[in-house]
C-alpha positions as CSV (number, residue, x, y, z in Angstrom):
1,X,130.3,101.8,110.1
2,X,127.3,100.4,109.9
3,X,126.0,98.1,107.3
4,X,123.0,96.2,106.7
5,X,123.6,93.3,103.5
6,X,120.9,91.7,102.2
7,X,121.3,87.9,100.4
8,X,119.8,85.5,98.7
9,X,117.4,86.9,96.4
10,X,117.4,84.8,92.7
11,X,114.5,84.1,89.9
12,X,111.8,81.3,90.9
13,X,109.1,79.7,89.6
14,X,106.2,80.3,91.1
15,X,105.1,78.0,94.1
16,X,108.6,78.0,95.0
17,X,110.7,79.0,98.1
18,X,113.3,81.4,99.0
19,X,115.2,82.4,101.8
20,X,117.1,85.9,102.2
21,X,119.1,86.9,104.9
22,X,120.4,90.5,106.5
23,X,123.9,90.4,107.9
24,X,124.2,93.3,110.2
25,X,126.8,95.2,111.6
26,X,127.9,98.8,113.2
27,X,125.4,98.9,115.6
28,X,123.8,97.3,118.7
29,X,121.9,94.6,117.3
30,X,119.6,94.0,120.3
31,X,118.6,97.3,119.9
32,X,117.0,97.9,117.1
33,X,114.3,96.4,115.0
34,X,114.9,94.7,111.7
35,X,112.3,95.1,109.3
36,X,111.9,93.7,105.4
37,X,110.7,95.9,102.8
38,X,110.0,95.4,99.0
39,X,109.4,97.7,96.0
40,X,108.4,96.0,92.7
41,X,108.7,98.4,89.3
42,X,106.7,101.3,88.9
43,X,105.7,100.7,92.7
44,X,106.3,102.4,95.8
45,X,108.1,100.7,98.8
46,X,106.4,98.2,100.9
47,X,106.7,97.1,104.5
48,X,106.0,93.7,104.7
49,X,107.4,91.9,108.0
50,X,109.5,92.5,111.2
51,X,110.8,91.4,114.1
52,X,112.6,92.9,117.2
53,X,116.0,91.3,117.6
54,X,115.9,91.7,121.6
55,X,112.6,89.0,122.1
56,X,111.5,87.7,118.9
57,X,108.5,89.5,118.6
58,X,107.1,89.5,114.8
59,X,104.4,91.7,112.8
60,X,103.5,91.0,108.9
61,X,101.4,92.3,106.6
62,X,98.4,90.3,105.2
63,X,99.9,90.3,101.8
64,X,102.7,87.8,103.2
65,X,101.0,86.0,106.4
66,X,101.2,82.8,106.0
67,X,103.9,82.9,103.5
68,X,106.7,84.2,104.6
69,X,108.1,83.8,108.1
70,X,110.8,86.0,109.7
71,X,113.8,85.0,112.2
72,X,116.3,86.5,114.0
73,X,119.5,84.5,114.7
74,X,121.6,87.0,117.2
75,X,124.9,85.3,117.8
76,X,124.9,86.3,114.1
77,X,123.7,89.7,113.6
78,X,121.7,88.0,111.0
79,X,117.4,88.8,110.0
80,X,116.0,85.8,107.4
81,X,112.6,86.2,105.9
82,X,112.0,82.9,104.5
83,X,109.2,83.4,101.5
84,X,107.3,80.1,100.9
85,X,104.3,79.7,97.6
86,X,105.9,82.6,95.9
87,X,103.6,84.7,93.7
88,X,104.5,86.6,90.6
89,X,103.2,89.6,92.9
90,X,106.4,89.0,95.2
91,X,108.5,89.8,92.3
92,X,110.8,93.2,94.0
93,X,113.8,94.4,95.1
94,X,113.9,93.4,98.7
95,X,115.4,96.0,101.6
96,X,115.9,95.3,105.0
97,X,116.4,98.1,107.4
98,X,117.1,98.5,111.0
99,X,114.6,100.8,113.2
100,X,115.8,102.1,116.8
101,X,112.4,103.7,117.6
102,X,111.2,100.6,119.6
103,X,107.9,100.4,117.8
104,X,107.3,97.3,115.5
105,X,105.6,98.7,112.2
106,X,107.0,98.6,108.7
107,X,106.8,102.3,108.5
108,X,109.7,103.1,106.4
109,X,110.4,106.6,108.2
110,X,110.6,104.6,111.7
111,X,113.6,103.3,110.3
112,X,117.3,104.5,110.6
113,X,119.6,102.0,108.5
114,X,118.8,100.3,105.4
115,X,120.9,97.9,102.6
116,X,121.0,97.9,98.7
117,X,118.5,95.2,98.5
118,X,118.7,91.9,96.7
119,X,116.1,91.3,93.8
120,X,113.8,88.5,94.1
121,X,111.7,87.6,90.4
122,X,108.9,84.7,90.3
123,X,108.2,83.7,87.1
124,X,104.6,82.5,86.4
């Protein structure tokens, strides 16, 4: 079964740091790439960064370059996007998903697996 679970979302002040993971299983992790999504309320879904597992290769948006930095640890199955200088604008319920179409975009339809998301809040 495959399974994509997203951690480590919680409510910061703005400024701060967070750091989520996304433990995945059921599927050839090399594979695939992992991208990080985000949908705030009243908004629709957002790409903002990914990586392919097999090479390390990154892409983010300009929204979050700068900011936030994405890793792959692969003895773990494991994505992080760690999200430095947090805005009240990051304030979503963050997604990661798994794409096995090769291409590295945060095109939601590109991808094939996706978890519950965690929800991250900065307060102002």
């Amino acid at each position: 079964e495959v399974q994509l679970v997203e951690s480590g979302g919680a409510l910061v002040q703005a400024g701060g740091s967070l750091r989520l993971s996304c433990a995945a299983s059921g599927f050839t992790f090399g594979d695939y790439v992992i991208g990080w999504f985000r949908q705030a309320p009243g908004k629709e879904r957002e790409g903002i960064s990914c990586i392919r597992s097999n090479g390390g290769t990154t892409y983010y948006v300009d929204s979050v370059k700068g900011r936030f930095t994405i890793s792959s640890d692969n003895a773990k199955k494991t994505v992080y996007l760690q999200m430095n200088n947090l805005k009240p604008e990051d304030t979503a319920v963050y997604y990661c998903a798994a794409s096995k179409s090769g291409w590295l975009a945060v095109v939601s339809t590109l991808y094939d697996y996706w978890g519950q998301g965690t929800q991250v809040t900065v307060s102002s």
